[in-house]
PAZAPA-4460 file (N, C-alpha, C; in steps of 0.05 Angstrom, whole numbers, plus 32768, in hexadecimal, padded with zeros to 4 digits):
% residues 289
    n_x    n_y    n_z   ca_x   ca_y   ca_z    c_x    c_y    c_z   seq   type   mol
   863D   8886   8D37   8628   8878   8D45   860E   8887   8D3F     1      X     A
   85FA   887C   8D3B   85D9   8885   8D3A   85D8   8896   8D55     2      X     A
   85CF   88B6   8D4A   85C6   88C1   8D5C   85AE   88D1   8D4E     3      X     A
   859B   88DD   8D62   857C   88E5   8D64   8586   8900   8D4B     4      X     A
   856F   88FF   8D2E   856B   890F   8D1A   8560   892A   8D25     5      X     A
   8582   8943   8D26   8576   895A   8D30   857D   8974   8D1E     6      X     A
   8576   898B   8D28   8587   89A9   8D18   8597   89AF   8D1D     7      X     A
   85AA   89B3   8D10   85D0   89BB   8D14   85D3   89D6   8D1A     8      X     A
   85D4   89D3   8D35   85D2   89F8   8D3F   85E5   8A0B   8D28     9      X     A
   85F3   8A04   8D22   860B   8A10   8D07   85FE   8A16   8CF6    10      X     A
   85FB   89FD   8CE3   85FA   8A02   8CCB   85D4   8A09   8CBE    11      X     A
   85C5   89FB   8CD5   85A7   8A05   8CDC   859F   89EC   8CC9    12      X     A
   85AE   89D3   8CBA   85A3   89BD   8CAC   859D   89A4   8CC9    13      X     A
   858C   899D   8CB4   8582   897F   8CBB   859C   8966   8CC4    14      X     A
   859D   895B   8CD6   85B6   8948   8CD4   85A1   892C   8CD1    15      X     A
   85BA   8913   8CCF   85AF   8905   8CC3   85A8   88E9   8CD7    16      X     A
   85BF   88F0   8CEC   85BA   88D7   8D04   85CA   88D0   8D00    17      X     A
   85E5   88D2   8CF1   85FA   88C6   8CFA   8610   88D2   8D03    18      X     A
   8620   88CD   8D13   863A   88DE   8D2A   8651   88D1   8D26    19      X     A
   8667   88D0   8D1F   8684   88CB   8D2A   8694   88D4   8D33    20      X     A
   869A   88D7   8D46   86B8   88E9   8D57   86A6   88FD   8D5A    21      X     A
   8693   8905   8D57   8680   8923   8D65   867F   8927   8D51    22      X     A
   8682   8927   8D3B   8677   892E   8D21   8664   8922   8D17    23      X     A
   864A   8935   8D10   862B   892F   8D0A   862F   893B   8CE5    24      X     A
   861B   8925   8CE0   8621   8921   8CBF   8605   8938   8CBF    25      X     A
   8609   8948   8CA4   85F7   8957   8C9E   85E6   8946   8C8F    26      X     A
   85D0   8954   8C8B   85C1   8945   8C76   85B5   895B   8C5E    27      X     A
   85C6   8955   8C47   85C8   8971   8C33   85C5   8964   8C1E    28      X     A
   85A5   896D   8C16   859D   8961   8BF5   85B1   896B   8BE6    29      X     A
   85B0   8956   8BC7   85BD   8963   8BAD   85AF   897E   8BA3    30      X     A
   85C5   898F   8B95   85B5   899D   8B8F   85A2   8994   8B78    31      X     A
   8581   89AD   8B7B   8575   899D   8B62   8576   899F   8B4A    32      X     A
   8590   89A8   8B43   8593   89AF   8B1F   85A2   899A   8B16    33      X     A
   85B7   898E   8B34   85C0   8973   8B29   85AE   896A   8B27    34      X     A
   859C   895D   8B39   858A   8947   8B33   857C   8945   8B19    35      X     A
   8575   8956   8B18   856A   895B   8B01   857E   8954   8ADB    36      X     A
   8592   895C   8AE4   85A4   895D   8ACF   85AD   893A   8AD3    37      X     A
   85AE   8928   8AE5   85B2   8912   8AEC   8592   8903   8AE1    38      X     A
   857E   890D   8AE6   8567   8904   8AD8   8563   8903   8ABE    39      X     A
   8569   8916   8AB2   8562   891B   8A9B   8584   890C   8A8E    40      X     A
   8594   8903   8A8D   85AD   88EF   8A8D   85A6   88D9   8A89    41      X     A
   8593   88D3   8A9D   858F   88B4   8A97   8575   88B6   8A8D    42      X     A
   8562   88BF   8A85   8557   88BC   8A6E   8560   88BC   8A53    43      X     A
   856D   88D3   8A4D   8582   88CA   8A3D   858C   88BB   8A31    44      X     A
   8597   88A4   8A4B   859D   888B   8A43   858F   8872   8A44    45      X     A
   8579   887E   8A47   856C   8869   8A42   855E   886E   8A24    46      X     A
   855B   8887   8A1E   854E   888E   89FB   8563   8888   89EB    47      X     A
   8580   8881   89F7   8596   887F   89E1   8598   8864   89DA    48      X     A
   8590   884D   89F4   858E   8834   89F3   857C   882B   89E3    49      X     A
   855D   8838   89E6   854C   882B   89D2   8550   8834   89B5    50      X     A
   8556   8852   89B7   8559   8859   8998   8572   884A   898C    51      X     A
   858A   8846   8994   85A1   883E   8983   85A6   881E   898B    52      X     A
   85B9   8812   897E   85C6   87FC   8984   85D0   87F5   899E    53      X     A
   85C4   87EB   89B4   85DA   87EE   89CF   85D9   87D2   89E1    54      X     A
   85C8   87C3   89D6   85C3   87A9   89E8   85D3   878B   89D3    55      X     A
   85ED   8787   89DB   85FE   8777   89D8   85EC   875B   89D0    56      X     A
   85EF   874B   89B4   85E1   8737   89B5   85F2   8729   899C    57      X     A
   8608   8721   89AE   861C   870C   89A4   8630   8716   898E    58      X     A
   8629   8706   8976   8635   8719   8960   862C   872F   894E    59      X     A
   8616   8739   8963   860D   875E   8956   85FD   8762   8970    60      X     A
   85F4   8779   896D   85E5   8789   897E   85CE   8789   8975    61      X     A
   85B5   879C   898D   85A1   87A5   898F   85A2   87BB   8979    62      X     A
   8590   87BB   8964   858F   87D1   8949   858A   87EE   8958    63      X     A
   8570   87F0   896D   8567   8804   8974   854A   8808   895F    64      X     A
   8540   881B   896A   8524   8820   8956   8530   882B   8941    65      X     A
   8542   8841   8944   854D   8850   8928   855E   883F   891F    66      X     A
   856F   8822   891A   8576   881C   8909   8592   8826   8905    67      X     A
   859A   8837   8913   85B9   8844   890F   85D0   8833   890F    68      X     A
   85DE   882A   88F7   85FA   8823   8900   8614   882E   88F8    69      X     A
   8622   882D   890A   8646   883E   8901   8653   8839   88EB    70      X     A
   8652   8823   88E8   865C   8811   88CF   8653   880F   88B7    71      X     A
   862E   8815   88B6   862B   8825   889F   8632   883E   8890    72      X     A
   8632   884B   88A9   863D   8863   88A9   8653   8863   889E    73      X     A
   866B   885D   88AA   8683   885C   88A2   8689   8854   888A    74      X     A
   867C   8836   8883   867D   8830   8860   866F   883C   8849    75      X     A
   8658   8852   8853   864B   8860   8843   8662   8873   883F    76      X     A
   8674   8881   884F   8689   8891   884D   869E   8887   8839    77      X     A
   86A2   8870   8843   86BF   8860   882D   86B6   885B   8816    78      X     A
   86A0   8856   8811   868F   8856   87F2   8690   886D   87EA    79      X     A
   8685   8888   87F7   8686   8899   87F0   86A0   88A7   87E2    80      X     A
   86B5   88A3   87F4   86D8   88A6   87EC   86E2   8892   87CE    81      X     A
   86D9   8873   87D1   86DD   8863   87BD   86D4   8876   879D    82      X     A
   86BA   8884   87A2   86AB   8887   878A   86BE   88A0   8780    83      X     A
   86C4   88B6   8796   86DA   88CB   878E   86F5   88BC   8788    84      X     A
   8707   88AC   878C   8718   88AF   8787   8719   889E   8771    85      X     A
   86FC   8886   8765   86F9   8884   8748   8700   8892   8737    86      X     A
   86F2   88A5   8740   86E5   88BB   8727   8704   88CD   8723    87      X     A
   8717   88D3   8739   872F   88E1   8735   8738   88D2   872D    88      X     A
   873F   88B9   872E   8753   889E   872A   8746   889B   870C    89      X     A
   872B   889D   86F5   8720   88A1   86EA   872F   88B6   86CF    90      X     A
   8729   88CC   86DC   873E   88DF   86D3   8752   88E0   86CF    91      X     A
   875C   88D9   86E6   877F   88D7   86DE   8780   88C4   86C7    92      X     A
   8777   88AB   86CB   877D   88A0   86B4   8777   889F   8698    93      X     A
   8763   88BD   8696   875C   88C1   8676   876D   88DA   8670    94      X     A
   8779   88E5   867D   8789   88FC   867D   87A8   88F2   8672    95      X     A
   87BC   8905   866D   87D3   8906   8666   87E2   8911   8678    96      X     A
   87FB   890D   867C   880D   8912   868D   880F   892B   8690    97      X     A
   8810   893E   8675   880E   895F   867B   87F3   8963   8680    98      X     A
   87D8   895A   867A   87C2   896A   8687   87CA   8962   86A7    99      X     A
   87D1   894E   86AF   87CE   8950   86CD   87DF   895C   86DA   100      X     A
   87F5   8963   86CF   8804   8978   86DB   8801   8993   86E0   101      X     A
   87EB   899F   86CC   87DF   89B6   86C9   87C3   89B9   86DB   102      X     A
   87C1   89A2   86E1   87AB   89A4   86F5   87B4   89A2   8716   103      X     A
   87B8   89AB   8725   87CA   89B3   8742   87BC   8996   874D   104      X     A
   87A3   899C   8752   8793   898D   876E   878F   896E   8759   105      X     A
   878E   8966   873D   8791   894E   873C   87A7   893F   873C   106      X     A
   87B7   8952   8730   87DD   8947   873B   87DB   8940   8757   107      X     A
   87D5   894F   876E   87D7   894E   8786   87CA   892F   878B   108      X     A
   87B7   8928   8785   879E   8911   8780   87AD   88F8   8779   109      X     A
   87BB   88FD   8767   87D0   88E7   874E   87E8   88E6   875F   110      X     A
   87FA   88FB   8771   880E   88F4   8785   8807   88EA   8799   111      X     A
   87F5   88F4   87A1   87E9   88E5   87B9   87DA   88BE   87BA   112      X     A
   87CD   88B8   87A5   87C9   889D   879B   87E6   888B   8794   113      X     A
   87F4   889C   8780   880C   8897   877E   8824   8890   879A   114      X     A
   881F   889B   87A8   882D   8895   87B9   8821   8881   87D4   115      X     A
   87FF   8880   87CA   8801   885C   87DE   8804   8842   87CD   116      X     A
   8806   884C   87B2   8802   8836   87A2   8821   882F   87A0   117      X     A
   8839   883D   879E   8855   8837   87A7   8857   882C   87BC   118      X     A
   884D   8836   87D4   8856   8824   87F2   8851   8807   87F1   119      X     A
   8835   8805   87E5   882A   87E1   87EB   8834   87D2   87D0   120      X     A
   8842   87E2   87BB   8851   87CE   87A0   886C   87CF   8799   121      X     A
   886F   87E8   87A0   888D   87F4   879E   88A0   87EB   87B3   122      X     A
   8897   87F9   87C7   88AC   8802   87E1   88B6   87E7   87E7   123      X     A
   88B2   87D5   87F0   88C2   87B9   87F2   88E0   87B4   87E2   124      X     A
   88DB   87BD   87CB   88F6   87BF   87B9   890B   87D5   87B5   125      X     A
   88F6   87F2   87B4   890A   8801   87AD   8908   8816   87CC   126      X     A
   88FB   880B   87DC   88FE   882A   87F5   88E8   8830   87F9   127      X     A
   88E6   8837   880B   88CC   8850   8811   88CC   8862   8809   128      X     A
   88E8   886D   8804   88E9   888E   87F8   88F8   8886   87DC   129      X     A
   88F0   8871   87CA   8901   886D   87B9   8920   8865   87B9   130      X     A
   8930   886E   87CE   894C   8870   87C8   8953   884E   87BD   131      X     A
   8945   8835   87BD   8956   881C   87AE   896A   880F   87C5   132      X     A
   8970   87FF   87B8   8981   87EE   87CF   8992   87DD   87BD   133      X     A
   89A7   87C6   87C3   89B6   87BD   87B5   89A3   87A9   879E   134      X     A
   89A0   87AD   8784   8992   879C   877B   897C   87A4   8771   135      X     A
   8976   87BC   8778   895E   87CA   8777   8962   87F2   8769   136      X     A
   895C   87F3   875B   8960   8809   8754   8954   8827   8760   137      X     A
   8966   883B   8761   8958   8850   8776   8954   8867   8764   138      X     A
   8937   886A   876B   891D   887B   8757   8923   8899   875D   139      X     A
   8939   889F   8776   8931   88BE   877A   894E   88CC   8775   140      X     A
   895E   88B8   8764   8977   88C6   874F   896C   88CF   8732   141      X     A
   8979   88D5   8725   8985   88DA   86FF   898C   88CA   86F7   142      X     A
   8992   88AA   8700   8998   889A   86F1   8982   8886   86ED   143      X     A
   8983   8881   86D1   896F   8873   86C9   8973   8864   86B9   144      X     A
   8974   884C   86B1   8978   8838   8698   895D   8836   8687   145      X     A
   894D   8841   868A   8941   8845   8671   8932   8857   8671   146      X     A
   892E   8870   867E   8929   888A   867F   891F   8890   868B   147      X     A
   891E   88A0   86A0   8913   88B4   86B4   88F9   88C8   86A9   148      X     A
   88EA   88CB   868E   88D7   88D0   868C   88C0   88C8   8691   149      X     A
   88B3   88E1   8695   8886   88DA   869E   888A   88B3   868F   150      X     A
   888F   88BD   866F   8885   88A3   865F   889A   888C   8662   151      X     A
   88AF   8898   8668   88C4   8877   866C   88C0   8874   8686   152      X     A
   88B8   887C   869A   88B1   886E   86B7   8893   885D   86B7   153      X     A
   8884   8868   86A3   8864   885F   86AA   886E   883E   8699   154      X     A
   887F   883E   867E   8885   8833   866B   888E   8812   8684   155      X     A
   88A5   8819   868B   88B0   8808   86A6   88A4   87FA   86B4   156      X     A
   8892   880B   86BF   887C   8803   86D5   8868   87EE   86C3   157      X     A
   8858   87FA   86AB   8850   87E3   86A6   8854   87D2   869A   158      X     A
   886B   87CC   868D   8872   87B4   867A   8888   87A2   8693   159      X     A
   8898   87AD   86A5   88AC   87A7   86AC   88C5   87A8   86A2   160      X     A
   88D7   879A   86AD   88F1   878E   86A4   88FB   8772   86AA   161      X     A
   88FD   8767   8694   8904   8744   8691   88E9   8737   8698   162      X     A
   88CF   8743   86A1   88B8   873A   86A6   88B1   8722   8693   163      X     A
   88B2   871C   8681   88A7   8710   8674   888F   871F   865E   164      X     A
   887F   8730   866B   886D   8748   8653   887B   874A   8637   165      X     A
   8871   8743   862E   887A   874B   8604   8881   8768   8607   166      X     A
   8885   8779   8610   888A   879C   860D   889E   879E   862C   167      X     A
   88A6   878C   8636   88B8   8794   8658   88CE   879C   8645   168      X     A
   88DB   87A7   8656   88FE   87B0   8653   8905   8798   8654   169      X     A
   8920   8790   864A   892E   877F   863F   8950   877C   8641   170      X     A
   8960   8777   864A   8977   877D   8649   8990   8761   864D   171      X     A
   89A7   875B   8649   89B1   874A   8651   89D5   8753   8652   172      X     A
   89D8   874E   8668   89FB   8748   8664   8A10   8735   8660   173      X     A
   8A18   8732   8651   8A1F   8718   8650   8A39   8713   8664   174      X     A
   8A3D   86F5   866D   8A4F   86F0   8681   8A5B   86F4   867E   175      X     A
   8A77   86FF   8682   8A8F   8705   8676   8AA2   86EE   8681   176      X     A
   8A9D   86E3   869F   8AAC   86D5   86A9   8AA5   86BC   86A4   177      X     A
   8A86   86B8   86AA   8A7F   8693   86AD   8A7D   8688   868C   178      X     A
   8A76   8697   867B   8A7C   868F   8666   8A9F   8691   8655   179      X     A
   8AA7   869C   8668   8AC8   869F   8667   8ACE   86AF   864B   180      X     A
   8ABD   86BF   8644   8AC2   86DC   862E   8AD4   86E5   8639   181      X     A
   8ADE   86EA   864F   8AF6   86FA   8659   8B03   86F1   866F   182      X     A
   8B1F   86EB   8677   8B2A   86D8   8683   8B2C   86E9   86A4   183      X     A
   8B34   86DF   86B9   8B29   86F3   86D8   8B41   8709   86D1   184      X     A
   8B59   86FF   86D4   8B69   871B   86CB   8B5D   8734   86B3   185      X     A
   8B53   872F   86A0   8B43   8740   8691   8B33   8752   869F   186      X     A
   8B1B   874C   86A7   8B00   8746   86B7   8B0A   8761   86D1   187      X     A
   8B20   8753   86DB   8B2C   8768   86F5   8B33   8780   86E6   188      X     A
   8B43   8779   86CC   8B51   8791   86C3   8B3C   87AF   86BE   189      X     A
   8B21   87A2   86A9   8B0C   87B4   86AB   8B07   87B1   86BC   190      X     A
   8AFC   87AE   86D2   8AF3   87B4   86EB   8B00   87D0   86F9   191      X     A
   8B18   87D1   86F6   8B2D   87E6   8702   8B24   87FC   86EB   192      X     A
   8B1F   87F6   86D4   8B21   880D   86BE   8B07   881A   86C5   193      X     A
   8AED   8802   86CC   8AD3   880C   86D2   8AD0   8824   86E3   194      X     A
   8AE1   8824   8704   8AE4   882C   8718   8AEC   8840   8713   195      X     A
   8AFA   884E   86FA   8B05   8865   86F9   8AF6   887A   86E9   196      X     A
   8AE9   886D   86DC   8AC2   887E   86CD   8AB6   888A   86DF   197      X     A
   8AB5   8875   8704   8A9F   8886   8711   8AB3   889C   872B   198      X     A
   8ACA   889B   8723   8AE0   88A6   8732   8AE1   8893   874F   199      X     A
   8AD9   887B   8749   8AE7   886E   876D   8B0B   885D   8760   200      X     A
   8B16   8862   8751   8B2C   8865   874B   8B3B   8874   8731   201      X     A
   8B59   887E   872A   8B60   8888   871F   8B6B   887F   8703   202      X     A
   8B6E   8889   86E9   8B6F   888B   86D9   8B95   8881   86D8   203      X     A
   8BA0   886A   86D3   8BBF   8867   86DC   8BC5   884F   86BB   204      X     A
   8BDA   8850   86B8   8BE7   8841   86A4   8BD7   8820   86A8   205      X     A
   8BDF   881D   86C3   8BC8   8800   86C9   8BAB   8806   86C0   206      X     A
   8BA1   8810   86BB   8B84   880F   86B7   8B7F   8818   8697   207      X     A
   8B93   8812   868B   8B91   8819   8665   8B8F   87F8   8661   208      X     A
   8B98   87E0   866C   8B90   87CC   865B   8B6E   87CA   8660   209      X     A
   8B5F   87D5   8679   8B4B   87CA   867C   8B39   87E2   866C   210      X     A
   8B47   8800   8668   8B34   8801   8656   8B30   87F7   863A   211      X     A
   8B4B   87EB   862E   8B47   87E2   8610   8B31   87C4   8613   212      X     A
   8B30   87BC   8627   8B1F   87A3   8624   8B07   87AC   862A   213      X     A
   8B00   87C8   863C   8AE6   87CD   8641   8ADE   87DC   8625   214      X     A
   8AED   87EA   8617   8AE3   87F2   85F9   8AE2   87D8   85E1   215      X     A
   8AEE   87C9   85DE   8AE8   87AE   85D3   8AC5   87A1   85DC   216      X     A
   8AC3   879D   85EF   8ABB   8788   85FB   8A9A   879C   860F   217      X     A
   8A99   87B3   861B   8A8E   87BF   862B   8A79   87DC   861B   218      X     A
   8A8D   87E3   8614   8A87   87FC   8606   8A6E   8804   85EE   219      X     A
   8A68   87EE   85E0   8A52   87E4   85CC   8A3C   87EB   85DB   220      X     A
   8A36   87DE   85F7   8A19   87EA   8606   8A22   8805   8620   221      X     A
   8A34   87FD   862E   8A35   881B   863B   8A3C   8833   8631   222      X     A
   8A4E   8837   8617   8A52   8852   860A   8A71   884F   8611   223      X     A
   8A80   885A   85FF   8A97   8860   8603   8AA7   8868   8619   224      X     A
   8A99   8878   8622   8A9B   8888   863C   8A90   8880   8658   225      X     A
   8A80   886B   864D   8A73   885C   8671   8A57   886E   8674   226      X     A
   8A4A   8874   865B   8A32   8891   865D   8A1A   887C   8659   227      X     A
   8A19   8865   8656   8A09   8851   8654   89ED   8855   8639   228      X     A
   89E0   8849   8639   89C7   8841   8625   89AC   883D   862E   229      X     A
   89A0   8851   8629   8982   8847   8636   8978   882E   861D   230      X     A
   897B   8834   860A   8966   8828   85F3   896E   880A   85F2   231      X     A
   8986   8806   8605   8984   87E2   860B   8993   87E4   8626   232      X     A
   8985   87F7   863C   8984   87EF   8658   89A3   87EB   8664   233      X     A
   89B4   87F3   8656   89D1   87FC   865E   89D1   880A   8670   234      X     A
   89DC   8805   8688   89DF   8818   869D   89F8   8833   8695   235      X     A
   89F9   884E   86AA   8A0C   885B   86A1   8A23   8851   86B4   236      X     A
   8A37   884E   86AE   8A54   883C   86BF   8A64   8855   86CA   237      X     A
   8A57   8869   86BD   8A69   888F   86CE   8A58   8893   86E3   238      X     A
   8A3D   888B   86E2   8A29   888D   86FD   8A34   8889   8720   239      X     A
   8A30   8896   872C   8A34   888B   8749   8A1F   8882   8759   240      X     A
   8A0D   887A   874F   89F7   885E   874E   89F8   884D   8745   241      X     A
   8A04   883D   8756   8A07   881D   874E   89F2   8809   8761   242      X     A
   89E9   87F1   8746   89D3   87E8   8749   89D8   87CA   8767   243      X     A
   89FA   87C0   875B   8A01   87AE   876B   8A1C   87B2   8778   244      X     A
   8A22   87D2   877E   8A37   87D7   878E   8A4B   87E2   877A   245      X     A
   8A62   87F5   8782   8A75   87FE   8772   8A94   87FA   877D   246      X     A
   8A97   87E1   8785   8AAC   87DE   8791   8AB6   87CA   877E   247      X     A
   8AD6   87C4   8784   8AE1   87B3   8769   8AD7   879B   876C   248      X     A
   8ACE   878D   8786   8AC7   8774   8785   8AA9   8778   8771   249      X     A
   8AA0   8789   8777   8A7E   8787   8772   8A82   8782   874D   250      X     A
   8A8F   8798   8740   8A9D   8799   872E   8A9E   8782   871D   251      X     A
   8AB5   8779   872C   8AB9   8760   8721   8AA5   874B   8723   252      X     A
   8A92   874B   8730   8A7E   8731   8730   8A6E   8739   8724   253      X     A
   8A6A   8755   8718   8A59   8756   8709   8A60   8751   86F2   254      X     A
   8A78   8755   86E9   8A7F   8752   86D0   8A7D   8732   86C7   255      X     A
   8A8A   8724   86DE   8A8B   8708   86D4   8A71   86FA   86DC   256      X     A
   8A61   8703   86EA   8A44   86F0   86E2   8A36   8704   86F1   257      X     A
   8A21   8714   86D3   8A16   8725   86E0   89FF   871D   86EC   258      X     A
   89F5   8739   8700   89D6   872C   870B   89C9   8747   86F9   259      X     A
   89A5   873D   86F9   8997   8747   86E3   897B   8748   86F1   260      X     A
   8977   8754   86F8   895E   875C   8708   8945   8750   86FA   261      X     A
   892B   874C   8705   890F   874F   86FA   8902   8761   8704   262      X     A
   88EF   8773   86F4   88D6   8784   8703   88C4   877D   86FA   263      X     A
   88AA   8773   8705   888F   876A   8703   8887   877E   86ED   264      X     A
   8878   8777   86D6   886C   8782   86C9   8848   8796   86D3   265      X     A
   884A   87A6   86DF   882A   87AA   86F1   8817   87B7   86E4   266      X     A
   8818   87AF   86C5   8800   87B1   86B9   87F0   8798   86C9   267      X     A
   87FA   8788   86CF   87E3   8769   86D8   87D8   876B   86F7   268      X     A
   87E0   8789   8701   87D4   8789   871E   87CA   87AB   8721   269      X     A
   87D3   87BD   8710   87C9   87D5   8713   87BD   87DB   8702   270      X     A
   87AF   87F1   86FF   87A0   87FB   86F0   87AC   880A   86D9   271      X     A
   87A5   8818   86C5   87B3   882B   86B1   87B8   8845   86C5   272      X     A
   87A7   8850   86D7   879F   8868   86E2   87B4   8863   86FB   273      X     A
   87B0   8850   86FD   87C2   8847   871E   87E2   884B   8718   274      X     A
   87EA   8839   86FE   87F8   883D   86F5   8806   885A   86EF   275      X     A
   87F9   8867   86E5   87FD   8889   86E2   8803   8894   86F3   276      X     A
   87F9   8892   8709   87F7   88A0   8723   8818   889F   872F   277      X     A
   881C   887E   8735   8830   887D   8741   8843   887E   8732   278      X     A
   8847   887F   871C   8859   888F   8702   8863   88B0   870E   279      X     A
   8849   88BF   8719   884E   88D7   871B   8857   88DB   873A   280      X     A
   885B   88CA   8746   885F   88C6   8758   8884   88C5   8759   281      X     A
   8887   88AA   874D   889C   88A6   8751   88B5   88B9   873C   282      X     A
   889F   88C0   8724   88AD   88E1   871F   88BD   88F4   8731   283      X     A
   88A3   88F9   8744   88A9   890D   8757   88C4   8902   876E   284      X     A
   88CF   88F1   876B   88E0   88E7   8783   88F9   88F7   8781   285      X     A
   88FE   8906   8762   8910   890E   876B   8923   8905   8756   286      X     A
   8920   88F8   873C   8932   88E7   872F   8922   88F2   870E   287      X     A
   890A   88F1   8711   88FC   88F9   86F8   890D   8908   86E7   288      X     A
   8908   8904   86D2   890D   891D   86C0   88F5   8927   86A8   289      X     A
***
């Protein structure tokens, strides 16, 4: 309740006139360094309002006297980055596979490009970390159908395989079953003989007819021994990477109507340099040689 503005025998301040329960409200300025520091705040904001962008006007703002915006800013920065990683991306691509290896921080440059330029073209097919999937071949083994080198991976990447490009890899198997070259009892027999190249079965009196039909009939593109052919895309059949499974069914359906992959040719979406990069990239996974 309003009572008469007097001196607080206590505390020796000013009260203010108001009482509740016998308690009289002091009356105790801020101190004046706040105020002050609260003054000089909102001037502040008000020199920040006229100088910069701050008054909302639909689909843009108030410029300010100075003209400042973030977004220039920011794309003066991304230009700025665009024009460096030209000029490295530049390089890399007038360079050779050994000068950039001999150079630490542009290799570093070339793995690093290389490895966003795999996520957004690659990775859908063969992994994120390379390992491949049924159908898809995996980049971070030793096995390779047409070579695991700097120049047979960059080679790959840009011509493709079955792409259609005049220079892609090339390969064919012929049906063994739908064209009935080999009758299903045959077909099974190598199949069992296949299985025993990559050790998921044993070497037994049953498995000598299927190797005389896999030396007849098989042996011309994988090698005598199941050691396969790069120079016409022969897989190795001793490998324990298999492209469509290594089980006898898989086996067998491959034999009698094979499947035959395509890889986009990406000379028609990358660059020569881009190209390079993720070459050295997918080198590095672990499978290179």
């Amino acid at each position: 309740m309003p009572t008469k503005i007097e001196k607080d025998a206590i505390t020796g301040r000013m009260t203010t006139g108001h009482e509740w329960d016998g308690i009289k409200e002091l009356n105790t300025p801020l101190p004046k360094w706040w105020v002050y520091v609260y003054a000089a705040t909102v001037v502040w904001a008000i020199g920040m309002f006229i100088l910069y962008p701050a008054l909302p006007l639909g689909t843009h703002a108030s410029k300010g006297l100075l003209g400042y915006s973030s977004r220039a800013d920011a794309m003066a920065g991304v230009a700025e980055m665009q024009a460096l990683h030209a000029e490295q991306m530049k390089k890399i691509g007038a360079l050779s596979f050994a000068e950039i290896e001999r150079d630490p921080a542009l290799r570093e440059v070339a793995l690093t490009a290389g490895r966003v330029i795999f996520a957004n073209n690659c990775q859908p097919c063969h992994g994120p970390n390379g390992q491949g999937g049924p159908g898809f071949p995996a980049l971070d083994t030793d096995v390779w159908r047409w070579g695991g080198s700097l120049e047979a991976i960059e080679r790959t990447i840009t011509h493709g395989i079955r792409s259609g490009d005049p220079e892609a890899h090339d390969s064919q198997m012929p049906n063994f079953g739908t064209d009935k070259l080999l009758k299903p009892e045959e077909i099974a027999a190598v199949a069992d003989y296949v299985m025993t190249l990559y050790g998921k079965a044993q070497p037994s009196p049953a498995t000598e007819a299927g190797a005389k039909i896999f030396a007849d009939n098989c042996a011309p593109c994988h090698g005598a021994n199941g050691e396969g052919n790069r120079d016409i895309g022969a897989p190795p059949l001793r490998s324990h990477v298999h492209l469509y499974g290594d089980t006898r069914e898989a086996v067998i359906a491959q034999v009698t109507h094979p499947r035959m992959g395509v890889m986009p040719a990406w000379n028609k979406r990358l660059s020569p340099a881009e190209i390079k990069a993720v070459t050295l990239y997918v080198h590095s996974l672990g499978g290179g040689e």
